[in-house]
N, C-alpha and C positions, 0 to 999 in steps of 0.2 A: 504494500500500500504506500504509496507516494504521500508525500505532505496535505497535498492536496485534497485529494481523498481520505486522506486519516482527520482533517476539518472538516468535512463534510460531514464523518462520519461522526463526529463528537458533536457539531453543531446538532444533527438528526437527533442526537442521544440527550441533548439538553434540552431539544424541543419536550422531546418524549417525557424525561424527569419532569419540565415543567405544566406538563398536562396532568399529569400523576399527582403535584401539588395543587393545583387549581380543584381536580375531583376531592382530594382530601381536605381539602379547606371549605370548599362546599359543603361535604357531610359534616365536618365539624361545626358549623355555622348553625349547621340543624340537629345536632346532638344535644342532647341536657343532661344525659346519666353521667355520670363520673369516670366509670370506666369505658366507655367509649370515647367518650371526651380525651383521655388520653391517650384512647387507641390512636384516634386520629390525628394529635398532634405529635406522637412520637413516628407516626407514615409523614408526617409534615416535614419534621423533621430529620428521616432518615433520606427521606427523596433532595432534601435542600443538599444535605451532604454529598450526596450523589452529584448533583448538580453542580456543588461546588469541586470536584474532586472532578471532573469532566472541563467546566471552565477553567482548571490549574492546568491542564496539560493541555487547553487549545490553546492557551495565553502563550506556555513554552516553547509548542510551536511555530506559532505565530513569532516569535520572540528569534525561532530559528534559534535556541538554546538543546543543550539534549535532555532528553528525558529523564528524569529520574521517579524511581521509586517511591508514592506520596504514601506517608503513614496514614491509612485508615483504619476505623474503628469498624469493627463487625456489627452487626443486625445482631439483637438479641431475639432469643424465640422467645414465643408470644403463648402467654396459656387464656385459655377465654372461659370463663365463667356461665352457666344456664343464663344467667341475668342481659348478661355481655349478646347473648344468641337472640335473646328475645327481646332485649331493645333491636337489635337489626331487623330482628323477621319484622315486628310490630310497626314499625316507620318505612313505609315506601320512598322514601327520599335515601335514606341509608343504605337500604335492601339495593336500591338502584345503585349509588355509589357504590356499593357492593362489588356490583354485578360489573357495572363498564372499571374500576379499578382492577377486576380479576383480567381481564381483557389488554388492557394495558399491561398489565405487570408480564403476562406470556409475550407481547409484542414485542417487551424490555426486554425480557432474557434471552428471545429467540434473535434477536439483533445483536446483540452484547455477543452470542454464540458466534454469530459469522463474521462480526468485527474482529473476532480471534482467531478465526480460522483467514482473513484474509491480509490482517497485518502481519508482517517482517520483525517489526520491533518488540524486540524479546518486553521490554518492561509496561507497551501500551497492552500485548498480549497477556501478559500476566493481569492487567488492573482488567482488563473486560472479561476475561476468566474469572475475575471475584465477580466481578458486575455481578454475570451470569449466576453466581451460586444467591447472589443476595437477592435478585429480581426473582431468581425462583423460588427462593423462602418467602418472599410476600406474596407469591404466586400459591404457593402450595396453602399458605396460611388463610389468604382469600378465599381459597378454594373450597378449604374445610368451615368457613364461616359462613358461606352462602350456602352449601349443602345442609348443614345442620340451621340453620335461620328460617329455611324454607318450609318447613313446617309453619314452622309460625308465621311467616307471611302469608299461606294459604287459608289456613286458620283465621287469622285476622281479618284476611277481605275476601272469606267466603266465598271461596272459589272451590268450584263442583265440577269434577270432570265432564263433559258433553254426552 
């Protein structure tokens, strides 16, 4: 991957983070339990890092400096509570953010995947290889929170198979 292309490819990757913030600022806006509430601002907060850890290494290249290895901090896992599920299922604004942040987060890692596979630079390749592990933990975590919510969503707004 040429300079070029590896901007593009981080510019793409910031777009993405900052879509990912905007969906989790939205649910936040509309959360009140305590523990969602912090769900959301610790995804606020995980994706801002991200974002900032992606604009350090466009600046570098842009900078025509070399790269080097940014100390990042890992994704903590996430344990969710009966309560935590059914505020989601119960709020269709949530459930929704739910739903298109589970969407984004697979588009993140399956991008983060081939920006690895298609960069030369041993240390962008390693930093989109964590990407990929971290976009899939809020992938996989999303995943198990709309599965189990959905009960309660259906529940809630009485929805009868046809």
């Amino acid at each position: 991957m040429k300079n070029k292309e590896m901007l593009s490819a981080l510019k793409n990757a910031m777009r993405g983070e900052m879509d990912s913030i905007s969906i989790y600022q939205n649910a936040l806006a509309n959360a009140k339990d305590d523990e969602v509430i912090r769900f959301f601002n610790n995804m606020v907060e995980e994706e801002q890092r991200h974002y900032n850890y992606l604009l350090e290494y466009y600046q570098t290249i842009t900078n025509k400096e070399k790269l080097e290895t940014i100390d990042t901090k890992d994704t903590e896992n996430m344990i969710f509570s009966d309560n935590f599920i059914k505020r989601i299922g119960s709020n269709q604004m949530l459930f929704s953010a739910i739903s298109v942040a589970t969407l984004l987060e697979k588009n993140a890692f399956e991008f983060y995947q081939r920006s690895a596979e298609q960069t030369d630079d041993e240390v962008l390749k390693k930093f989109f290889e964590k990407m990929v592990t971290w976009e899939k933990q809020h992938y996989d975590d999303l995943l198990r929170i709309a599965d189990e919510a959905e009960n309660t969503y259906w529940q809630k707004n009485r929805f009868e198979p046809f």
